[in-house]
C-alpha angles and dihedrals in degrees: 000000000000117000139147117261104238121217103287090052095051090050091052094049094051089050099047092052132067103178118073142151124256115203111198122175122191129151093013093305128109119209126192122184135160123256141182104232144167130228124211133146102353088320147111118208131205155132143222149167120281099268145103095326101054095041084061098048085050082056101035125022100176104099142170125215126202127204136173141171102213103196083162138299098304106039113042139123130229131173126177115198136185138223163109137302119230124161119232118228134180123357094350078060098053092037097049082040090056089051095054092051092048100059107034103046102072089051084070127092093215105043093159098042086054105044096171106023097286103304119128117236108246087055096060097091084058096053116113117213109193128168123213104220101211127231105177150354146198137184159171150192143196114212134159090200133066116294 
């Protein structure tokens, strides 16, 4: 059965993951990239390098973010889901960092190796945290068993 995953759904998909795919489009190019990533409050959380994807959500803050659970062809989860860039300062970036941290590390099979999700330390100060405000969302899923 095909169906579309209502509200609740969406919500529990978004919590269980923590890989997605973030689509950016700036300057007539269009630019999608995985990310880890945290949701909390309407919101995905995240952080990255300065690089392409950051310049185009400079640009361009209006993005689009993609996630899925895959079990095989016939049972799987996706949801697409629309909104806006906004870098995070001060204490919403510590905090948003933290939460990051906190979820993703012990996903990890070195987490000592990896204090801080893999980023140097000197490299800390560099690091850009950005949440991506949703807007909307839309999704689907493809399941033999009762949904």
């Amino acid at each position: 059965m095909l169906g579309e995953l209502n509200n609740r759904q969406l919500i529990d998909l978004l919590e269980r993951q923590v890989m997605g795919r973030l689509g950016c489009y700036a300057d007539g190019e269009t630019y999608i990239v995985p990310i880890n990533y945290v949701y909390r409050d309407n919101a995905i959380y995240a952080h990255s390098g300065n690089g392409k994807k950051i310049e185009m959500m400079r640009a361009n803050p209006k993005v689009c973010f993609q996630v899925d659970q895959v079990i095989d062809t016939f049972k799987w989860e996706s949801a697409i889901l629309w909104g806006d860039f906004i870098e995070l300062i001060g204490e919403q970036r510590q905090q948003a960092m933290q939460g990051i941290i906190h979820r993703i590390m012990p996903l990890t099979n070195r987490p000592s190796e990896e204090p801080s999700h893999g980023i140097p330390e000197d490299q800390h100060q560099n690091i850009i945290v950005f949440k991506i405000n949703l807007t909307a969302a839309s999704g689907k899923f493809e399941s033999h068993d009762q949904y």
